[in-house]
N, C-alpha and C positions, 0 to 999 in steps of 0.2 A: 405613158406619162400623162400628169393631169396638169392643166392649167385651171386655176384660181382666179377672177379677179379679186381682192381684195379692196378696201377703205387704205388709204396710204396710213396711218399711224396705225392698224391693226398689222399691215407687214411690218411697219417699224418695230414693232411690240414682239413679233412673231421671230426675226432675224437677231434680236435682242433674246429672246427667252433659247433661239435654237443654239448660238452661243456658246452662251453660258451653262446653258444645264446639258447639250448635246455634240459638243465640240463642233459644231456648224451642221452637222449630220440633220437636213430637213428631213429625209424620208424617216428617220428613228425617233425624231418630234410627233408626225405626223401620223405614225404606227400608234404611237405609246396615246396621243390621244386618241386616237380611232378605238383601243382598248380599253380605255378609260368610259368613253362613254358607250362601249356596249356594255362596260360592269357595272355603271350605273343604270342601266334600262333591264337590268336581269333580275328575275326574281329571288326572294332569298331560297327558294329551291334548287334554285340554280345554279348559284353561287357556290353552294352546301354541297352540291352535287360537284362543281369543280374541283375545292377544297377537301372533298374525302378524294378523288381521282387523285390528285396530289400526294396526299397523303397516303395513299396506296403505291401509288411509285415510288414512293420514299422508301418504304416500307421491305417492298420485293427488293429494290435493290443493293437493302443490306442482309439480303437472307431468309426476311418475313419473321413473324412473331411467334412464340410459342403460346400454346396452351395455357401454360402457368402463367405465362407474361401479362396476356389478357386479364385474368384473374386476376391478377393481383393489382393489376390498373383499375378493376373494376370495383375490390376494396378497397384501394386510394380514394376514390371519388364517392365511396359510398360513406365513408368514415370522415371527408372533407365535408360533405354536404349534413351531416348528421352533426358534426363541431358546430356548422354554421344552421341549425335548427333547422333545416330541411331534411324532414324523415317521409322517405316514400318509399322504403322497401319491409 
């Protein structure tokens, strides 16, 4: 367990926002920022790098993508970016 002192109106602020937005649940305030500000301090590599890991769990656990799937996502975006005058292929 951690003990904090705080400023008395930043706990007020703090018992106030755990509340409302966390049904009184300090420790899931306390989480939810602590992830907040290590996703602010991460680089966008990093981030990109969670965000595909995600997206790859998603992925596997409907079965994973076929061959054509990709394909054809691939001219989705190539046919979107060439409507909107981005031609790089």
């Amino acid at each position: 367990m951690i003990t904090v002192e705080i400023q008395p109106q930043l706990e007020k602020d703090f018992r106030a926002i755990v509340q409302k937005f966390y049904n009184g649940d300090e420790c899931a305030a306390i989480n939810e920022a602590v992830k907040l500000f290590i996703e602010e301090n991460m680089t966008w590599e990093e981030k990109f790098d969670e965000a595909l890991e995600a997206v790859r769990e998603r992925v596997d656990a409907k079965g994973g993508i076929s061959d054509e799937e990709i394909e054809q996502a691939i001219q989705r975006v190539r046919q979107r970016k060439r409507a909107e005058g981005e031609v790089r292929y």
